[in-house]
C-alpha positions as CSV (number, residue, x, y, z in Angstrom):
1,X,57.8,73.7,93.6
2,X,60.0,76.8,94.7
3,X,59.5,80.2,93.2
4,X,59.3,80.5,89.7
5,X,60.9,82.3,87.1
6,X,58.3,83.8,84.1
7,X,58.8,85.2,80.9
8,X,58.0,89.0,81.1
9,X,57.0,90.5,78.3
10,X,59.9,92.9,77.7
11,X,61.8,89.1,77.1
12,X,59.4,87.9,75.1
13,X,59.8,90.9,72.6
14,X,63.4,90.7,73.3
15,X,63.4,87.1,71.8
16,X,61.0,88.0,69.0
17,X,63.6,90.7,67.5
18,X,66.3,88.0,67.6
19,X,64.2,85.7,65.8
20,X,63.2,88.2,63.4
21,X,67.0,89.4,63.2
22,X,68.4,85.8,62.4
23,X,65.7,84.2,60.4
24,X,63.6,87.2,58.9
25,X,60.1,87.9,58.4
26,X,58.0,91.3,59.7
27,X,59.0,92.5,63.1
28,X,56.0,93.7,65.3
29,X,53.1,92.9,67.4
30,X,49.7,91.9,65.9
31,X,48.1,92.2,69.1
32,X,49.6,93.6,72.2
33,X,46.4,91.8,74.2
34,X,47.1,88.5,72.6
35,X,50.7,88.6,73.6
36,X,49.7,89.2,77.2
37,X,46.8,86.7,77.0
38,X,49.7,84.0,76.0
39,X,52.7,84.8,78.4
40,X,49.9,85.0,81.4
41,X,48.5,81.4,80.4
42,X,51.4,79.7,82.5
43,X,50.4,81.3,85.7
44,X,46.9,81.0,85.4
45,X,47.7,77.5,84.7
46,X,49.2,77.3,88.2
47,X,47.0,79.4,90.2
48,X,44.2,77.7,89.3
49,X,44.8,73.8,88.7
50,X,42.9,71.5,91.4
51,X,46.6,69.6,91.6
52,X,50.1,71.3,90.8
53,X,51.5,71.2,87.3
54,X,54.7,69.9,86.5
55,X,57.0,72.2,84.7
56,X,56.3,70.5,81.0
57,X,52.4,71.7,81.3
58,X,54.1,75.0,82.3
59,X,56.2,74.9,79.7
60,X,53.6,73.7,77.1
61,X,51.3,76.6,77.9
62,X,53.4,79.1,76.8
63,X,54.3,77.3,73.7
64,X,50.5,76.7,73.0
65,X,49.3,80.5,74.2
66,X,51.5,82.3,71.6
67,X,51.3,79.6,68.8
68,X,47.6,79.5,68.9
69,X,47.3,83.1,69.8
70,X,49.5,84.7,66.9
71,X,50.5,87.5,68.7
72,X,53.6,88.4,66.5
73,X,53.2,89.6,63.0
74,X,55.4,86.8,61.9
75,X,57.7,84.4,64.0
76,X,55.7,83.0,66.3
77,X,56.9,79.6,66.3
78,X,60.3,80.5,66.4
79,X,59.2,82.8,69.6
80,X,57.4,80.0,71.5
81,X,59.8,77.6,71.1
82,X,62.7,80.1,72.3
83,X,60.4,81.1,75.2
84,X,59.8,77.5,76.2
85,X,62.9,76.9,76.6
86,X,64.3,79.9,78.3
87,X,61.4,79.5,80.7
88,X,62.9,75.6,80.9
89,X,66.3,76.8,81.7
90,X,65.4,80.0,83.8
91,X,64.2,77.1,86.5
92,X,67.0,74.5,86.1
93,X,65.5,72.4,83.3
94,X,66.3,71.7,79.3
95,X,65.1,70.2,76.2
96,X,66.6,66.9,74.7
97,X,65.4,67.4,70.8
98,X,67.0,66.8,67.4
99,X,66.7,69.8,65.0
100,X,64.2,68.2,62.9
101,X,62.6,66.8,65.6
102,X,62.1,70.7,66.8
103,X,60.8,72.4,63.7
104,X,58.4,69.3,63.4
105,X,56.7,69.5,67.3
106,X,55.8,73.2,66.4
107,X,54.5,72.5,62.8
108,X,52.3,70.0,64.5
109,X,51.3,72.6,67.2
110,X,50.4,75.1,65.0
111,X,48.6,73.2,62.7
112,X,46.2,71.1,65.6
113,X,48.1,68.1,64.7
114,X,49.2,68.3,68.1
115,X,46.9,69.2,71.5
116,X,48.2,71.1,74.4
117,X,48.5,67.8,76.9
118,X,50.6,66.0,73.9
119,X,53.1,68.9,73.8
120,X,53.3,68.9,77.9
121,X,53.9,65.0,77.5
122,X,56.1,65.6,74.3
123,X,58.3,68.0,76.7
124,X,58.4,66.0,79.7
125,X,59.9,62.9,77.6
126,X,62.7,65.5,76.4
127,X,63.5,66.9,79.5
128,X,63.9,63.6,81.1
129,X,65.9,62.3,78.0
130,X,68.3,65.2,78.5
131,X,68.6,64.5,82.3
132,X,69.6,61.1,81.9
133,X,72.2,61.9,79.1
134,X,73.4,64.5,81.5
135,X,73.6,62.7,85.2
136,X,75.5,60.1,82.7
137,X,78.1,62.2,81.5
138,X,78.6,63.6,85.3
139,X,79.5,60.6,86.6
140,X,81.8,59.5,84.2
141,X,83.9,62.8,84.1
142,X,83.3,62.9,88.4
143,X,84.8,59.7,88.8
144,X,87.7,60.9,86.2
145,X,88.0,64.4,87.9
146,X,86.7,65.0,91.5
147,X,88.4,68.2,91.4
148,X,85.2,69.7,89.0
149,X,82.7,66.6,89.6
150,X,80.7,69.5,91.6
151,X,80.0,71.3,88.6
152,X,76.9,68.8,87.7
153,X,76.1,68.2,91.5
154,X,73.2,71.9,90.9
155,X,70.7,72.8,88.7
156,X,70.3,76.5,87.9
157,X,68.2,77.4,90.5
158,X,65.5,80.1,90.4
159,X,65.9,84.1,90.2
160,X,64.5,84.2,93.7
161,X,67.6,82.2,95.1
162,X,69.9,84.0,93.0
163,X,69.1,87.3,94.9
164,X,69.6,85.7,97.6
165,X,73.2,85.2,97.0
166,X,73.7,88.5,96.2
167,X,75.8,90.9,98.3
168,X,73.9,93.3,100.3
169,X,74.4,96.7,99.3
170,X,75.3,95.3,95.8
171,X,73.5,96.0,92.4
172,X,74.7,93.8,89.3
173,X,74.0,95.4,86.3
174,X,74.3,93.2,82.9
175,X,73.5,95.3,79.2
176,X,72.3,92.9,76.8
177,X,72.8,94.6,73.2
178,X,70.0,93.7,70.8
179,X,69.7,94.6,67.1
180,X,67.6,97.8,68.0
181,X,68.4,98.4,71.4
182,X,69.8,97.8,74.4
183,X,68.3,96.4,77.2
184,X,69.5,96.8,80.4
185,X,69.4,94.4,83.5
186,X,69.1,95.5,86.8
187,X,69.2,93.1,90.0
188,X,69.4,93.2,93.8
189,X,68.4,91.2,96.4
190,X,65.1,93.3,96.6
191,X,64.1,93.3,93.2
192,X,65.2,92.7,89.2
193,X,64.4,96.0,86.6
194,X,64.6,95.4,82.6
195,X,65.1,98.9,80.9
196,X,65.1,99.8,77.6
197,X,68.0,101.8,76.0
198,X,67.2,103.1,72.0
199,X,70.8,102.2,70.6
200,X,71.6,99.6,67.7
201,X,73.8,97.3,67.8
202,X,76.1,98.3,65.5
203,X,76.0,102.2,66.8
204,X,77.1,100.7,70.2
205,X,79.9,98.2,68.8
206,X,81.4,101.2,66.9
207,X,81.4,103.6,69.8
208,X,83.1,100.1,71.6
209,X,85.5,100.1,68.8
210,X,86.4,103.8,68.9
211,X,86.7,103.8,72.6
212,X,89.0,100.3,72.5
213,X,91.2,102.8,70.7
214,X,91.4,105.4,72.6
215,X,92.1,104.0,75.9
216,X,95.0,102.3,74.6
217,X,96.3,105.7,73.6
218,X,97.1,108.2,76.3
219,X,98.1,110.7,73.8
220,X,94.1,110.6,72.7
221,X,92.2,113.7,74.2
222,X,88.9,112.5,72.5
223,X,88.3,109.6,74.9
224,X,85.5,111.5,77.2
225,X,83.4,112.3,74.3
226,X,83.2,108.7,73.4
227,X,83.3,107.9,77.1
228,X,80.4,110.5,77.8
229,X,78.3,108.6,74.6
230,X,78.3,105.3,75.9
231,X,77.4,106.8,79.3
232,X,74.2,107.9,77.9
233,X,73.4,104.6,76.4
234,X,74.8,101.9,79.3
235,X,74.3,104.2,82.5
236,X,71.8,107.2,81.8
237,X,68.3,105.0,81.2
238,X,68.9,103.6,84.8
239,X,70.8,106.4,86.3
240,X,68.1,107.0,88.5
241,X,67.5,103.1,89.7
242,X,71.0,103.1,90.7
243,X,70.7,105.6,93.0
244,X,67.3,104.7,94.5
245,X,69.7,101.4,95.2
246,X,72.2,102.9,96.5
247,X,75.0,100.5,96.3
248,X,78.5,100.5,98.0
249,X,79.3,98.1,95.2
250,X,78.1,97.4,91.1
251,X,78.6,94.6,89.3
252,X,79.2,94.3,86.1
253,X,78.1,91.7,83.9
254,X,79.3,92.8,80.2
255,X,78.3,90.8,76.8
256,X,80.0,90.6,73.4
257,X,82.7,93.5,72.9
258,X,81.1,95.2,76.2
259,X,83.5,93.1,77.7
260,X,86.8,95.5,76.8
261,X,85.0,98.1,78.0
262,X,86.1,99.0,81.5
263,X,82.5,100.5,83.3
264,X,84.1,102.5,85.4
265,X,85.6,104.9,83.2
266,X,82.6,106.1,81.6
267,X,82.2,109.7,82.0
268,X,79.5,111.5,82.8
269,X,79.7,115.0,81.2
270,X,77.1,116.7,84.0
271,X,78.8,115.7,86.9
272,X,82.3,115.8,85.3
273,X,83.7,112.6,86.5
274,X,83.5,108.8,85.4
275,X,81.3,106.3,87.2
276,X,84.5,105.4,89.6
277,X,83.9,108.4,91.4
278,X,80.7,107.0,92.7
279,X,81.1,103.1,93.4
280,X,83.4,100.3,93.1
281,X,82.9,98.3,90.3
282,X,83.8,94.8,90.2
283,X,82.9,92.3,87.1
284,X,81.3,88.5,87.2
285,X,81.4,86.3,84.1
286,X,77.5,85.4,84.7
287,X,74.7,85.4,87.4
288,X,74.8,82.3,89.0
289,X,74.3,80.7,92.8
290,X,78.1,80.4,92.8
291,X,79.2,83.5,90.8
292,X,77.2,85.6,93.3
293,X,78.1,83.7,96.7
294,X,79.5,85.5,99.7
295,X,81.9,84.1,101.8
296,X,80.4,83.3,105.3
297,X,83.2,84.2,107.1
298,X,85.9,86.8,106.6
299,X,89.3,86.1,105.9
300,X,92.3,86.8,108.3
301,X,94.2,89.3,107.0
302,X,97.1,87.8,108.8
303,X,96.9,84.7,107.0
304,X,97.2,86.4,103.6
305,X,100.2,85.5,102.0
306,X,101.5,85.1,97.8
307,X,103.2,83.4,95.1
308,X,104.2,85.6,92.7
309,X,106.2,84.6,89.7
310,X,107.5,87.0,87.3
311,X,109.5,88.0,84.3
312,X,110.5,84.3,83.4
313,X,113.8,84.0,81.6
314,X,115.4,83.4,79.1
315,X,113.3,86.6,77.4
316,X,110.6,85.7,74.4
317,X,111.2,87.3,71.2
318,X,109.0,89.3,69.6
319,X,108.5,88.8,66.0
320,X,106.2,92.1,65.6
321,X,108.5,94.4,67.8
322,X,111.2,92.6,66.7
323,X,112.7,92.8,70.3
324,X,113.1,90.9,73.4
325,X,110.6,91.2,75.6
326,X,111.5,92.4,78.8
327,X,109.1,92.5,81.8
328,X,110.9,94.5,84.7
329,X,108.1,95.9,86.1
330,X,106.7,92.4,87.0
331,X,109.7,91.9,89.0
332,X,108.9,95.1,91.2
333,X,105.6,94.1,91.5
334,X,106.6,90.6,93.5
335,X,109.0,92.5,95.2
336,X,106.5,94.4,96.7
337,X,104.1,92.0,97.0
338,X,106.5,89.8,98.8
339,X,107.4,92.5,101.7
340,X,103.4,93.7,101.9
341,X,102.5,90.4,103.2
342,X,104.4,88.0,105.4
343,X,105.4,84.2,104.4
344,X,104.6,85.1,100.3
345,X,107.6,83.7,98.4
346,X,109.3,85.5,95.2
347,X,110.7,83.5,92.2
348,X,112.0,85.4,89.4
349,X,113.4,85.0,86.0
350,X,115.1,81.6,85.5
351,X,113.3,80.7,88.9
352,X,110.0,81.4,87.9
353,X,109.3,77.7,86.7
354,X,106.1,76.1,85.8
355,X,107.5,73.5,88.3
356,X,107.3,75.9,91.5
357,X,103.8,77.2,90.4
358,X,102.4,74.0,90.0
359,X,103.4,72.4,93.3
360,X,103.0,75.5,95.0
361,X,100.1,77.3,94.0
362,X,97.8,75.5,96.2
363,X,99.8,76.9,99.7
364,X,99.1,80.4,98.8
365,X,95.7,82.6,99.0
366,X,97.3,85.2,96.1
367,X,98.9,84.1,93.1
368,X,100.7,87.1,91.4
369,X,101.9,86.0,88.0
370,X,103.9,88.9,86.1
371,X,104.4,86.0,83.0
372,X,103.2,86.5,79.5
373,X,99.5,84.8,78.9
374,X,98.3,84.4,75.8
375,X,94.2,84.4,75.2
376,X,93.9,85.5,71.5
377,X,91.7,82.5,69.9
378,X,94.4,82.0,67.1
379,X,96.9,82.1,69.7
380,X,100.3,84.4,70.1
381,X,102.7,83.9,67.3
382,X,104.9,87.0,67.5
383,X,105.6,85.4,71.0
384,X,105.4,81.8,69.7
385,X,102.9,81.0,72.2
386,X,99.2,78.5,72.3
387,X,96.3,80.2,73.0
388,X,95.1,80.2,76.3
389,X,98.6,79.3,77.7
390,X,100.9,81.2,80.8
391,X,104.3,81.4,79.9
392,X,106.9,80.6,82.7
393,X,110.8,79.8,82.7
394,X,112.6,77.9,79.7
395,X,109.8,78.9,77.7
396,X,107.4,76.6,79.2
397,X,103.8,76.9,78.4
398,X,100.8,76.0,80.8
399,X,97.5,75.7,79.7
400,X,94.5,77.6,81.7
401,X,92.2,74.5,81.1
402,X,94.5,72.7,83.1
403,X,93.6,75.0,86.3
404,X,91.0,72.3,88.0
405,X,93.6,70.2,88.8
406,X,95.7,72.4,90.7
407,X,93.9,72.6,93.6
408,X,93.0,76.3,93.9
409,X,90.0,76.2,96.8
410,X,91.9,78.3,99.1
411,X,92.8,80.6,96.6
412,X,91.4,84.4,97.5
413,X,93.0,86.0,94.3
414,X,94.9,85.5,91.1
415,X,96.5,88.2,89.2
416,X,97.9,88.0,85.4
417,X,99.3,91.3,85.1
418,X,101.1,91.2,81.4
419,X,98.5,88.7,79.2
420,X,97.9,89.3,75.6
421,X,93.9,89.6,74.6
422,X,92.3,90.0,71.5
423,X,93.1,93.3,69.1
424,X,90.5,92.1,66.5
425,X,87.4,94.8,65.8
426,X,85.1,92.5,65.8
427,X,86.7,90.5,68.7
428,X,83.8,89.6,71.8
429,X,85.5,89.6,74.8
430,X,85.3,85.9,75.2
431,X,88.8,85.1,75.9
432,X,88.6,87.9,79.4
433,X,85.3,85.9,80.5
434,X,86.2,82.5,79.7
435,X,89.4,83.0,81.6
436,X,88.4,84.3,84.3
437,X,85.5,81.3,84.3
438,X,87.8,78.7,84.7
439,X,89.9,79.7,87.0
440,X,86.9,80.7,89.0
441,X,85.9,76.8,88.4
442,X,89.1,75.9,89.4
443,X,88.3,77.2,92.9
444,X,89.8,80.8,92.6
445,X,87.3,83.4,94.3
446,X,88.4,86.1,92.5
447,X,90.7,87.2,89.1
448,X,92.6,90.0,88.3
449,X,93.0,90.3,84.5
450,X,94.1,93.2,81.8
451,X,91.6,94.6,79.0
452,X,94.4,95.1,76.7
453,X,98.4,94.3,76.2
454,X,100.3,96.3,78.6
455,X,103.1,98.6,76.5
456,X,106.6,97.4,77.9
457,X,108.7,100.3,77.9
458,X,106.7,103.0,77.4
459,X,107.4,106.4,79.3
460,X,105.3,109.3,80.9
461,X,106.8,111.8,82.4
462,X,109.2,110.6,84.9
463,X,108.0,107.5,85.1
464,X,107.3,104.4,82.6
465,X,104.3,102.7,81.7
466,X,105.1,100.0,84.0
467,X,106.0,102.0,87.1
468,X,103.6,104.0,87.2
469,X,101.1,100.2,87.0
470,X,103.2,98.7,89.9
471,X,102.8,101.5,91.9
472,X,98.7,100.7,91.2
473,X,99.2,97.2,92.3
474,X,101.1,97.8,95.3
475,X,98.7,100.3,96.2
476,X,95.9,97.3,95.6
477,X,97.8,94.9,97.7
478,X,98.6,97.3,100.5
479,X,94.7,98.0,100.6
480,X,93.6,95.0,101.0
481,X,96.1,93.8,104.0
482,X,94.6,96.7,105.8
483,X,91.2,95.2,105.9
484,X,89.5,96.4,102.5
485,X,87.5,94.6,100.3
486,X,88.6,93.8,96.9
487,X,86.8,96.2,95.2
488,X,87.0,98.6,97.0
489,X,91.3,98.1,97.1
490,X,91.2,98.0,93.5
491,X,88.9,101.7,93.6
492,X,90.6,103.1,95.7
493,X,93.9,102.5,94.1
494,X,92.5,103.6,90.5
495,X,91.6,106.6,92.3
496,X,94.8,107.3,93.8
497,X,95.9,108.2,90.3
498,X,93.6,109.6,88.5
499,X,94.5,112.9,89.5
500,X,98.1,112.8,88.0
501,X,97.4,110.8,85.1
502,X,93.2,111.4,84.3
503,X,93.7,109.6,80.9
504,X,91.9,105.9,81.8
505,X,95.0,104.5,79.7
506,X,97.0,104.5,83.2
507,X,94.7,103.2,85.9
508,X,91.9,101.2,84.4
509,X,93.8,98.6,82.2
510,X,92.9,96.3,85.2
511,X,89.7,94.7,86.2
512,X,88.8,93.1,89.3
513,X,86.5,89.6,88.1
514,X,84.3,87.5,91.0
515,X,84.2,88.0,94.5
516,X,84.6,91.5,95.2
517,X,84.7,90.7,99.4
């Protein structure tokens, strides 16, 4: 049996307040003992059994040890069944139950209808269930699709061999907002740190909301007060574990409407400066064997070369702005791109066909597409565009889902650099991840994507909105032909101007997503 993943006790609580939150009842501990006595039950189980248990005994000892044991003031059915089964799928396994069939099992539990060894046996028959239906619908949809047949060829594998995959040097970081607090995830290849951070959820998603705001408003001064505020809550309580890491790179793992939030401009009001200043930040859409694998070899810079599509004619209308929408600064952006590394091709406006892109794409480690994308849930109607579609010449519309079949294992890096995401307050991010997740499925190692909707347009100074973003880009690209990482490209062209134009409205609208080598 390889290493195990157990239920802590700061989880355990963590699970109990969600209960509580969604169904009701007393929140609190009876018996801090009893709790310990029931999450401990599993291990002794395994320590000390004459021949190894099988993960449903496992499983069952935690349901019986907090069931029996009553260590919650109310909920503890609800909180064993939840911790069984994140214990189940923390080491690659499931439940196969109905509902009913659910609520009945712990009834029976709780009452002695049901022993210990006829919940194990009770579990084992539903995990095996659930196997079956699964393996079943794998082969079916891998002998329809090759391209993502993988995708069911793994379990999740265990926390220890997660670590493993991750980068040395590197320290993902994932905030988990809860109705009281925040807790905050810490892991390395060494070790994984839960800490505690006394913020509700709804003080954190209004300082998320005000600071949504603000970034999209470079006339806004306010921006590092709110910055400074979420500093304290998402940084501060493990300020000190991130330095005892001391990474050369973080990774960010954001939930709900963390997600708009760009980490690396929070500001931190006693050093004066936002987290940039002191490490690349790249983002990951989960922790996962292939979300955290490194490359085993390095690519040839040489070999480097782009497609990069932009500002397809004829021009959408916009029914908001009522204008046409004009994306010049696109078209610099593949100019440069196109000169910064050898063999990339250029197709522009009418040129820039859904045709090229689709019979193409697969030749090319970077795809640079200056279209319009659409990820708003209900779609893009002031452009007349499906949600979770790129736009491309003659108004043609390609949907994202459609990305495994493209081919895309080669592919180091794709850009969108003018999408449309969600406006909505009470909007979750999902649409940023879930992109970014399929096109890493798709074979993509990394994604570049925008927080918000670029302003076309817009001026500063002597420059416009969109000049002074290419001029980012370029930067980016240039960086990385001359041997950088990813992350460290996209930091230090962030940082290049941040001096001229401080105001995180002009160098963070862009987040780097995956591999960060």
């Amino acid at each position: 049996m390889n290493q195990l993943i157990w239920i802590a006790d700061g989880v355990a609580l963590a699970i109990h307040h969600r209960q509580i939150a969604e169904h009701g009842g007393l929140e609190g501990i009876r018996d801090e003992g009893l709790l310990e006595s029931a999450l401990s039950r599993p291990q002794n189980l395994l320590a000390y059994s004459e021949s190894p248990p099988d993960m449903a005994s496992l499983a069952a000892a935690y349901a019986y040890g907090i069931v029996k044991n009553h260590p919650f003031v109310d909920g503890n059915k609800r909180t064993a069944y939840v911790v069984t089964r994140t214990f189940l799928r923390l080491n690659g396994y499931d439940l196969q139950a109905s509902s009913q069939e659910k609520y009945q099992i712990w009834i029976d539990l709780a009452v002695g209808k049901l022993s210990e060894e006829e919940l194990s046996e009770e579990l084992a028959q539903q995990i095996r269930q659930l196997e079956e239906k699964v393996y079943k619908n794998a082969e079916t949809i891998g002998d329809k699709y090759p391209e993502i047949a993988e995708l069911f060829e793994t379990k999740p594998t265990d926390i220890a061999q997660l670590q493993k995959n991750i980068a040395p040097d590197t320290l993902v970081i994932q905030p988990v907002p809860l109705r009281d607090k925040v807790a905050l995830f810490l892991v390395t290849r060494e070790k994984l740190i839960v800490i505690q951070s006394d913020t509700k959820r709804d003080e954190l998603n209004k300082l998320v909301s005000e600071y949504r705001s603000q970034l999209a408003d470079d006339k806004n001064a306010d921006w590092r007060v709110t910055s400074s505020k979420l500093y304290e809550v998402l940084i501060r309580p493990i300020e000190s574990q991130i330095a005892t890491s001391s990474p050369k790179n973080i990774a960010i793992i954001a939930t709900e409407q963390l997600r708009y939030i760009p980490f690396e401009t929070l500001y931190d009001k006693k050093n004066k400066q936002v987290l940039l200043k002191k490490y690349p930040i790249y983002y990951l859409t989960r922790i996962s064997t292939s979300s955290l694998a490194t490359q085993k070899t390095k690519t040839d810079r040489s070999t480097l070369k782009a497609l990069a599509l932009a500002n397809p004619k004829p021009f959408l209308f916009d029914t908001e702005k009522k204008e046409k929408v004009d994306l010049k600064g696109t078209e610099i952006e593949a100019e440069t791109i196109s000169k910064i590394f050898p063999g990339s091709e250029k197709y522009l406006g009418t040129n820039a066909t859904l045709d090229i892109f689709k019979k193409q794409a697969f030749r090319f480690s970077i795809l640079h597409l200056g279209t319009h994308g659409c990820f708003k849930r209900a779609g893009c109607p002031n452009l007349d565009m499906q949600a979770n579609t790129i736009l491309f010449a003659n108004k043609e519309q390609y949907n994202i889902a459609d990305a495994a079949l493209l081919g895309l294992k080669n592919t180091e890096l794709i850009t969108l650099s003018a999408c449309q995401t969600a406006k909505e307050a009470n909007a979750d991010g999902q649409e940023i991840s879930g992109l970014a997740y399929v096109l890493e499925r798709a074979g993509a190692k990394s994604v570049i994507a925008s927080l918000w909707n670029a302003p076309d347009g817009k001026k500063f100074e002597d420059k416009s909105y969109e000049a002074i973003n290419s001029i980012m880009m370029a930067e980016f690209y240039q960086n990385l032909q001359k041997g950088m990482s990813k992350s460290a490209s996209m930091r230090e062209a962030k940082l290049s101007l941040i001096e001229k134009y401080p105001h995180p409205y002009f160098w963070s609208l862009f987040i780097l997503i995956g591999d960060a080598n």
